[in-house]
C-alpha positions in Angstrom: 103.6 85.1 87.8 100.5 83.4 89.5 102.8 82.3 92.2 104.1 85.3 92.9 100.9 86.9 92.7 99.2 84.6 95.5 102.2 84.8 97.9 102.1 88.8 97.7 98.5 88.7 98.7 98.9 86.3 101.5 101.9 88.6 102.7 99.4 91.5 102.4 96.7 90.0 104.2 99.0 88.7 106.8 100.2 92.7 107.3 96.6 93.6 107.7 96.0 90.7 110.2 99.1 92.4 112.3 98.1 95.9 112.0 94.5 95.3 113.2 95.7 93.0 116.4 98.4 95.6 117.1 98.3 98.6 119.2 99.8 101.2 117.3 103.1 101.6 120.0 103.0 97.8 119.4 102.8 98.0 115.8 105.7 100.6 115.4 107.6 98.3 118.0 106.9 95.1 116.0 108.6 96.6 112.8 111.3 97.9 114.4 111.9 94.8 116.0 111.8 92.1 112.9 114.0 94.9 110.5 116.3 93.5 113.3 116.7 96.5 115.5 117.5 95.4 119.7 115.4 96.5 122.3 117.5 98.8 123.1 118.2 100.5 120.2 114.3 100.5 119.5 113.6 102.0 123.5 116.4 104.8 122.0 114.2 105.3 119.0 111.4 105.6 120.0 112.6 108.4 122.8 111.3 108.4 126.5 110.1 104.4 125.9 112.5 102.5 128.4 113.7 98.8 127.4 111.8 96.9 129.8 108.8 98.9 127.9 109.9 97.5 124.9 110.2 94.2 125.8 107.2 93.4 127.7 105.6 95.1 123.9 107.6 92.2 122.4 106.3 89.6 124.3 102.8 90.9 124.5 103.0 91.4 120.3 104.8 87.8 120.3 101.3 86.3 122.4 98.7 87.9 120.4 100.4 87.3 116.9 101.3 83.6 118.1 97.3 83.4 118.4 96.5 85.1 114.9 98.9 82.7 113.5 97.0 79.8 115.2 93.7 80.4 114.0 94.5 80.2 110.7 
């Protein structure tokens, strides 16, 4: 129960740390994007937003997450 515990609070705080180095568009597109939607399919979500929007989001989320990730 302790383990569990501990590793649904790091999980949380690792949310929060993702939320508050997101944009929100990012943040939507993050989400989308790891419940394992394409860019595509997450361009034809999210309406008007064309792939190549999507993707430079992904790599732009994949930067700034990659250096929340190192800092810790």
């Amino acid at each position: 129960p302790l383990q569990i515990m501990i590793e649904e609070e790091s999980f949380n705080k690792l949310k929060r740390d993702i939320q508050n180095n997101l944009s929100p568009y990012e943040s939507r597109v993050w989400w989308l994007y790891v419940s394992g939607m394409s860019a595509a399919d997450i361009a034809k979500k999210l309406d008007s937003k064309d792939v190549r929007s999507v993707n430079n989001a992904i790599y732009r989320i994949r930067k700034k997450l990659r250096g929340v990730l190192e800092n810790k």
